[in-house]
C-alpha positions in Angstrom: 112.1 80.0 -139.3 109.3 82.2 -140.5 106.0 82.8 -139.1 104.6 81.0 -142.0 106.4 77.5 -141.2 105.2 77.7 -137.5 101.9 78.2 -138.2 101.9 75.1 -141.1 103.5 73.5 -137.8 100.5 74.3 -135.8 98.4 72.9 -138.1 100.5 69.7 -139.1 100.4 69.2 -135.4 96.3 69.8 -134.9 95.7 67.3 -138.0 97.6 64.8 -136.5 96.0 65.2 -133.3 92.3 65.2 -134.5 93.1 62.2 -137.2 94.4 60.4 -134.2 91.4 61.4 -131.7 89.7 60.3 -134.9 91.0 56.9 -135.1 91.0 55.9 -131.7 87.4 56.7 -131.4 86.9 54.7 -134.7 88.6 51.2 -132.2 86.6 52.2 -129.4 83.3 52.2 -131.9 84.3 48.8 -132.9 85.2 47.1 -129.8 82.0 48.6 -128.3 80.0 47.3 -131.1 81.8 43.8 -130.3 80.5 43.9 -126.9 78.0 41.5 -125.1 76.0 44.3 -123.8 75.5 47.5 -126.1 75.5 50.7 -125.0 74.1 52.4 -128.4 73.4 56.1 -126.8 77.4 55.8 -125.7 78.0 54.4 -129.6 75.8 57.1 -130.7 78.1 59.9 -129.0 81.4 58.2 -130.0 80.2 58.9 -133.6 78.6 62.1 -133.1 82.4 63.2 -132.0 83.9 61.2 -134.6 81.5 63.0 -137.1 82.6 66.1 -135.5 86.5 65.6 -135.9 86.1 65.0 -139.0 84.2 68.0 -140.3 87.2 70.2 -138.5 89.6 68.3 -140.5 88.0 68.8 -143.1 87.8 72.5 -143.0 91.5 72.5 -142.0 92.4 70.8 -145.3 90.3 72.9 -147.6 91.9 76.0 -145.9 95.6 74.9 -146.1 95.5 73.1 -149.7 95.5 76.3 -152.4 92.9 76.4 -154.8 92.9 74.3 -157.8 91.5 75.9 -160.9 90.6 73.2 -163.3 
């Protein structure tokens, strides 16, 4: 095993965590949202993080997929 496949390990492994951080955030969203009583500034962090993950992953995708000249 090369250095090379461990690292694309370590990175397989951080997408999958921040797409799952990502997703669950995404439920609690909506069952907050579903809620009799709203906490929006709670909402508003939930996305804010969500937002967040997103942006890293992102960056982690434009770094790991090679550069397509068209």
């Amino acid at each position: 095993m090369t250095m090379l496949t461990i690292d694309q390990e370590e990175i397989n492994r951080r997408l999958n965590e921040l797409r799952t951080e990502h997703n669950d955030l995404d439920a609690a969203i909506i069952a907050m949202q579903g809620m009799a009583v709203v906490d929006q500034l709670q909402i508003q962090r939930l996305k804010k993080r969500k937002l967040q993950l997103k942006d890293e992953i992102t960056r982690i995708e434009a770094f790991t997929l090679p550069d397509i000249i068209a």
